[in-house]
N, CA, C and O atoms as a DFTB+ gen file, in Angstrom:
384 C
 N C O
     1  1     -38.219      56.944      26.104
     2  2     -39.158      58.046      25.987
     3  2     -39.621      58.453      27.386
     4  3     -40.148      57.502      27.963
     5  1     -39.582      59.628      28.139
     6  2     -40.315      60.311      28.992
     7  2     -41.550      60.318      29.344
     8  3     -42.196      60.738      28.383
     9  1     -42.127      60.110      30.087
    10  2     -43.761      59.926      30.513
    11  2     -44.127      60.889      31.182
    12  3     -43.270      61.640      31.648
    13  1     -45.373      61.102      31.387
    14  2     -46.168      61.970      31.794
    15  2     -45.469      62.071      33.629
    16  3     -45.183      63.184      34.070
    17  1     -45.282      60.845      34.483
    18  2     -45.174      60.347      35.516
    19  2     -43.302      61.189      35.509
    20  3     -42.991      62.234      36.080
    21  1     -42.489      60.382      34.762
    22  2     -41.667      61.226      34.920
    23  2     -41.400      62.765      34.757
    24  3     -40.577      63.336      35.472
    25  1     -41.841      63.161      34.170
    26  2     -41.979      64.528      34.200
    27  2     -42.338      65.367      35.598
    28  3     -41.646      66.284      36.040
    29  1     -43.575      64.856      36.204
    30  2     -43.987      65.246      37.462
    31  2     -42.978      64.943      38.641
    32  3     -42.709      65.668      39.599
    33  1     -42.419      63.518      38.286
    34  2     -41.381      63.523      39.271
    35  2     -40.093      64.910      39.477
    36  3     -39.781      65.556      40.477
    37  1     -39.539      64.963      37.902
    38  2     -38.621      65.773      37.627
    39  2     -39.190      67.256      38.272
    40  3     -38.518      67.987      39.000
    41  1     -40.616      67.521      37.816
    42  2     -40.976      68.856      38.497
    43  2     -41.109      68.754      39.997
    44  3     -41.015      69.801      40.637
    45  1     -41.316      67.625      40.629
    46  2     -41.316      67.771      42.166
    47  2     -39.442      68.293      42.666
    48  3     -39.215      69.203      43.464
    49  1     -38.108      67.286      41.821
    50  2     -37.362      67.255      42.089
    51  2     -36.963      68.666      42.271
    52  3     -36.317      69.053      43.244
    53  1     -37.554      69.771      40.860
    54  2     -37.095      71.219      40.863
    55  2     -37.799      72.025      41.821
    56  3     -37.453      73.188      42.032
    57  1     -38.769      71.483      42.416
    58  2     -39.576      72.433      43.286
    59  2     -40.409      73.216      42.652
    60  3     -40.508      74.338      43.150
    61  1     -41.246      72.943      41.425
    62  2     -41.724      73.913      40.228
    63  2     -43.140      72.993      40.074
    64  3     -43.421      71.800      40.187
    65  1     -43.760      74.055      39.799
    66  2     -45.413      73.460      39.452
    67  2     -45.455      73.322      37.873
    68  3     -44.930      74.389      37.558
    69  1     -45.634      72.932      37.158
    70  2     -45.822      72.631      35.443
    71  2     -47.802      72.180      35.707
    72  3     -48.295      71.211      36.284
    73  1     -48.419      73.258      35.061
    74  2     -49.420      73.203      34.579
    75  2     -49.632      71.328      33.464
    76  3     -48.758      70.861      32.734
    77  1     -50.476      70.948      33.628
    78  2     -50.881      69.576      32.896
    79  2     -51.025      69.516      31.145
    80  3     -50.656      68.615      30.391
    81  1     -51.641      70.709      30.843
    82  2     -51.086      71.517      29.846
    83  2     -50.028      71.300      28.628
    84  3     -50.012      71.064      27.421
    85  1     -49.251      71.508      29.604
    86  2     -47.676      71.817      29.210
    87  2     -46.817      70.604      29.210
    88  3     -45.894      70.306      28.452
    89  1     -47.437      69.822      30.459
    90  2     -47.112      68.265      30.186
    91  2     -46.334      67.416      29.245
    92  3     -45.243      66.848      29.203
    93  1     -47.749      67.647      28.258
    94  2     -47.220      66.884      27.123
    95  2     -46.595      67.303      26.010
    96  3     -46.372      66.459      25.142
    97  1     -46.172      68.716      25.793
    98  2     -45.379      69.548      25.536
    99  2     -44.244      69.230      25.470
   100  3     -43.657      68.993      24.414
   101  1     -43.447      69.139      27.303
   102  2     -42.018      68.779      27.703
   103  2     -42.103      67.656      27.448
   104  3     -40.994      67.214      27.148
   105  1     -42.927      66.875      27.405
   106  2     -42.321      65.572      27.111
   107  2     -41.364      65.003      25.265
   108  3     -40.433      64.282      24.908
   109  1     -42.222      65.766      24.751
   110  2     -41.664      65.806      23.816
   111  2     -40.499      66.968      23.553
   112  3     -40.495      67.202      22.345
   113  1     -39.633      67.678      24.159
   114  2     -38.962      68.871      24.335
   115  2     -37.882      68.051      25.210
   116  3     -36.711      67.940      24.847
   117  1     -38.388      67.492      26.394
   118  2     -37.297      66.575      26.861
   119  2     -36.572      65.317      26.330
   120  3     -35.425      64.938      26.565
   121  1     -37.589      64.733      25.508
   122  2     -36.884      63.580      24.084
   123  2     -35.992      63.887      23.500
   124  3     -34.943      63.242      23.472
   125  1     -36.258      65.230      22.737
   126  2     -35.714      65.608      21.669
   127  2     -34.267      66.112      22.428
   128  3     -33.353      66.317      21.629
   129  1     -33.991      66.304      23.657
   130  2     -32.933      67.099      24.481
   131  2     -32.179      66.105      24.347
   132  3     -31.069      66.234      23.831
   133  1     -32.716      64.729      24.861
   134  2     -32.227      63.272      25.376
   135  2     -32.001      63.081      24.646
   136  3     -31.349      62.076      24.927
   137  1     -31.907      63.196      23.313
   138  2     -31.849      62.469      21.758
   139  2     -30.549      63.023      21.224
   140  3     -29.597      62.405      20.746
   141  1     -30.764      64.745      21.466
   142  2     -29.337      65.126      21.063
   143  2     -28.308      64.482      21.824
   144  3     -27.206      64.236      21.334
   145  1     -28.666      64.164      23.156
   146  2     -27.058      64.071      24.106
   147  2     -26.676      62.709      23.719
   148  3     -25.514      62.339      23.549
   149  1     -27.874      61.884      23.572
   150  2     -27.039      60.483      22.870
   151  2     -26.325      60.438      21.782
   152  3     -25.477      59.561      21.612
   153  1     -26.661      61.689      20.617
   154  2     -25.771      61.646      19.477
   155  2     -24.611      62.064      19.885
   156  3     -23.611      61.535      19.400
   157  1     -24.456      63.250      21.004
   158  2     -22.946      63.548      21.216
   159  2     -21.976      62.613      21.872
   160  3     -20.773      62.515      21.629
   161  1     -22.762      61.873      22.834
   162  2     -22.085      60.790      23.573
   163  2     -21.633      59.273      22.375
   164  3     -20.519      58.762      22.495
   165  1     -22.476      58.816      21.480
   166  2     -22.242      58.371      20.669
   167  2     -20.582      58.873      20.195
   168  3     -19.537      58.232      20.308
   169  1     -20.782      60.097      19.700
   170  2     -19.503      60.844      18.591
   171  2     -18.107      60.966      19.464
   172  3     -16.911      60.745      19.271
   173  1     -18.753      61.334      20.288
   174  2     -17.179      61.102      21.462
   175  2     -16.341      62.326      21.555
   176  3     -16.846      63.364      21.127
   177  1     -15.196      62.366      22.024
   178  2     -14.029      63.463      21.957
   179  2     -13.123      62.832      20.633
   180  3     -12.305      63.574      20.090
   181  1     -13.289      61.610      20.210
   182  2     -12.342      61.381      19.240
   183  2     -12.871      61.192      18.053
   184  3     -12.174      60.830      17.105
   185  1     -14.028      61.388      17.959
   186  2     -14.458      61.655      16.514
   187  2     -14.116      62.905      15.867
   188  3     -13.922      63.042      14.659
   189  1     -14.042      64.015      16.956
   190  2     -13.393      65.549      16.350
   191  2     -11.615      65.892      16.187
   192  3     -10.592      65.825      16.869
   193  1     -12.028      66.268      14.893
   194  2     -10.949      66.243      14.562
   195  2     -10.318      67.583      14.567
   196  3     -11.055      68.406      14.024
   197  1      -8.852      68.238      15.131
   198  2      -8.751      69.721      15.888
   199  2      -7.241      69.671      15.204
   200  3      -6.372      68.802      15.273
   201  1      -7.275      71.172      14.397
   202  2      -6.149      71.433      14.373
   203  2      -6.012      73.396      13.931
   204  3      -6.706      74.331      13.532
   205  1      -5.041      73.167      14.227
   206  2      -4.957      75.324      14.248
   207  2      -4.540      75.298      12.729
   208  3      -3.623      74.833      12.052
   209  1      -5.905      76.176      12.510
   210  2      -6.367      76.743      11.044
   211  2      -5.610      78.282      10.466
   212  3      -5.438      78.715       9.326
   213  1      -5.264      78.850      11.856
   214  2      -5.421      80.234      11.819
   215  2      -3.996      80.719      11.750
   216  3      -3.745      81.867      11.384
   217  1      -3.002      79.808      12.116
   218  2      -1.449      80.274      12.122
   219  2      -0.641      81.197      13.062
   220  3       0.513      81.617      12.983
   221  1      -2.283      81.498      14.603
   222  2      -2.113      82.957      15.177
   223  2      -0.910      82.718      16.325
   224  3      -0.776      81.615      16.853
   225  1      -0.262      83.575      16.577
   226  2       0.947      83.170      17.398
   227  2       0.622      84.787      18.350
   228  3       0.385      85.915      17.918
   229  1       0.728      84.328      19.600
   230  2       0.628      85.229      20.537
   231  2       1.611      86.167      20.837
   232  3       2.670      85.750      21.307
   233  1       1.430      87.537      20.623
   234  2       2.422      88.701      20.688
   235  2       2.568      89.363      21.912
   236  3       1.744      90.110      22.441
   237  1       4.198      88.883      22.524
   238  2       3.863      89.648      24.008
   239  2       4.901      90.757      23.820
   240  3       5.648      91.228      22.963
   241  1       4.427      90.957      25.468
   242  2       5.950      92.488      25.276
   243  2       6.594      92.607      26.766
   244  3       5.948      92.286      27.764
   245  1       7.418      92.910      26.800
   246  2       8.274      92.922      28.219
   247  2       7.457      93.250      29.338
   248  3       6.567      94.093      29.231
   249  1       7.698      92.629      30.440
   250  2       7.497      93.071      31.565
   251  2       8.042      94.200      31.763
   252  3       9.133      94.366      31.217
   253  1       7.478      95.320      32.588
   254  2       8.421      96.588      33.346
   255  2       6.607      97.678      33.849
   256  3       5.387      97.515      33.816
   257  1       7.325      98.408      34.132
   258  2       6.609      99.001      35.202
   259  2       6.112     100.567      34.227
   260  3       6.789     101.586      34.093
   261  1       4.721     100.277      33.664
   262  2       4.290     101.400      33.270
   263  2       4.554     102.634      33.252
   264  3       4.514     103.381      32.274
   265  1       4.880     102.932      34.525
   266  2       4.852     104.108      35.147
   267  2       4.989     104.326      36.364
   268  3       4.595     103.451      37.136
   269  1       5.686     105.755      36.991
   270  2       6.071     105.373      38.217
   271  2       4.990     105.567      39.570
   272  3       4.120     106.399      39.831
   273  1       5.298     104.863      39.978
   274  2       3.847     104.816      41.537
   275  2       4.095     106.220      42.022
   276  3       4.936     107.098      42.215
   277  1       2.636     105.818      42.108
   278  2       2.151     107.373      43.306
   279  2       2.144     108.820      41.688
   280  3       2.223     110.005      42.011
   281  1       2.062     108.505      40.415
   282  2       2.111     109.660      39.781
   283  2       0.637     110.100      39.768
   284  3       0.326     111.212      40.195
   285  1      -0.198     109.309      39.323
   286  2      -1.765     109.611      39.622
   287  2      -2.430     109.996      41.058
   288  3      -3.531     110.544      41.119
   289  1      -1.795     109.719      42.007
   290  2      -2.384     109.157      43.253
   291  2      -2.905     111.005      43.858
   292  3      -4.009     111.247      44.345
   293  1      -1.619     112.226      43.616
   294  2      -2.601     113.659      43.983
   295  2      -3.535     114.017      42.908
   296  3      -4.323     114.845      43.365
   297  1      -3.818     113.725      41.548
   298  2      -5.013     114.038      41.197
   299  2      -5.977     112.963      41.100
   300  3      -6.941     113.083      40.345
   301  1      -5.779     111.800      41.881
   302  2      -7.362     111.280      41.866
   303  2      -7.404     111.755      43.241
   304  3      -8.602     111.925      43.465
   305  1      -6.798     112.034      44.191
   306  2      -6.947     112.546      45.655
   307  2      -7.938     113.604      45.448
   308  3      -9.022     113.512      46.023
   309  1      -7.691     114.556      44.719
   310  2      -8.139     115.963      44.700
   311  2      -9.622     116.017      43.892
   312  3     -10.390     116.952      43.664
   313  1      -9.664     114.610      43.573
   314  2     -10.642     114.537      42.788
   315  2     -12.021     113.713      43.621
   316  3     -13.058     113.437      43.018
   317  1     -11.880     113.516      44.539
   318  2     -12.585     112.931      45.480
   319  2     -12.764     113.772      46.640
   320  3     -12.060     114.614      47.197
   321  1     -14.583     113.017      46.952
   322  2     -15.247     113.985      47.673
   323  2     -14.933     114.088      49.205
   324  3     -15.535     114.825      49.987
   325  1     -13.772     113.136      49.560
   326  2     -13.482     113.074      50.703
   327  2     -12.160     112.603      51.025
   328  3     -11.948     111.733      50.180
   329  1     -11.104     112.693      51.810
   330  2      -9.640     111.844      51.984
   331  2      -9.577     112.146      53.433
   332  3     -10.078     113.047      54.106
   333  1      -8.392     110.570      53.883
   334  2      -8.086     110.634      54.964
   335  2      -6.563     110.506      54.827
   336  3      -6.093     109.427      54.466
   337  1      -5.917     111.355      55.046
   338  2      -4.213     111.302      54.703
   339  2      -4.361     111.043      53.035
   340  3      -4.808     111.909      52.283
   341  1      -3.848     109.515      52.516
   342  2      -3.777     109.828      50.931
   343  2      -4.385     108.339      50.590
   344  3      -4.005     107.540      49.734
   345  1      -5.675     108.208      51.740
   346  2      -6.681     107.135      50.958
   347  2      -7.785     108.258      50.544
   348  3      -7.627     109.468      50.705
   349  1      -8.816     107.696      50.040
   350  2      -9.723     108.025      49.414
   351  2     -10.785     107.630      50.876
   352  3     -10.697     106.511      51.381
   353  1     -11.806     108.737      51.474
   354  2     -12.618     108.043      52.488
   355  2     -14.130     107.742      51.582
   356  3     -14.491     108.207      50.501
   357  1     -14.869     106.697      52.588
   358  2     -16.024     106.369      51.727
   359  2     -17.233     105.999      52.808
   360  3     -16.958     106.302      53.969
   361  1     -18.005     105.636      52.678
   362  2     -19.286     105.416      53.100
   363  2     -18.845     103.826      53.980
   364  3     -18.109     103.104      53.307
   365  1     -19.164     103.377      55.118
   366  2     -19.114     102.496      55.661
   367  2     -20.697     101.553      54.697
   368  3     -21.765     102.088      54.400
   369  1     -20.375     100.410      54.490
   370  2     -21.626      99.243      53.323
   371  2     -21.803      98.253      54.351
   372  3     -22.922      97.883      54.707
   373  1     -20.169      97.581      55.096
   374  2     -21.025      96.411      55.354
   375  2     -20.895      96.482      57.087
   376  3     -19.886      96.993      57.574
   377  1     -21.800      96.029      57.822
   378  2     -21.182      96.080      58.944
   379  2     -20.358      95.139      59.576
   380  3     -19.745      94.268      58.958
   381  1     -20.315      95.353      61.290
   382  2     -19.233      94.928      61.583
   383  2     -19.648      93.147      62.032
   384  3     -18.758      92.378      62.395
């Protein structure tokens, strides 16, 4: 069980003030946390038991090339508020 003492420690560790309040609150909030993780650690990875329910089989499709390069490239050009040859120019963000 969690104490009042640990708790304060744990809040020094986070760098966080916890009102006295509230104290005894987490303490019981942190039990109940600690309580679940022992049941999972108890149950293990081999207590669950896993198997495909669903029958789903992954549908792919050929590799190849959408479409040919550079077909978009004069109307997003023309569509922008600025170009330098056939980039797009922009606002300098970060410096040097």
């Amino acid at each position: 069980m969690v104490d009042k003492k640990e708790i304060e420690k744990l809040a020094h560790l986070a760098r966080i003030k916890i009102p006295d309040e509230e104290i005894s609150s987490l303490t019981g909030e942190i039990d109940s946390i600690l309580e679940y993780v022992r049941q999972i650690q108890e149950a293990g990875p081999d207590s669950l038991e896993t198997e495909n329910t669903s029958n789903t089989v992954n549908i792919m499709r050929e590799d190849g090339i959408p479409h040919d390069s550079g077909i978009y490239s004069k109307d997003i050009l023309a569509q922008s508020p600025q170009t330098e040859g056939e980039y797009i120019k922009v606002k300098k963000i970060l410096p040097n």
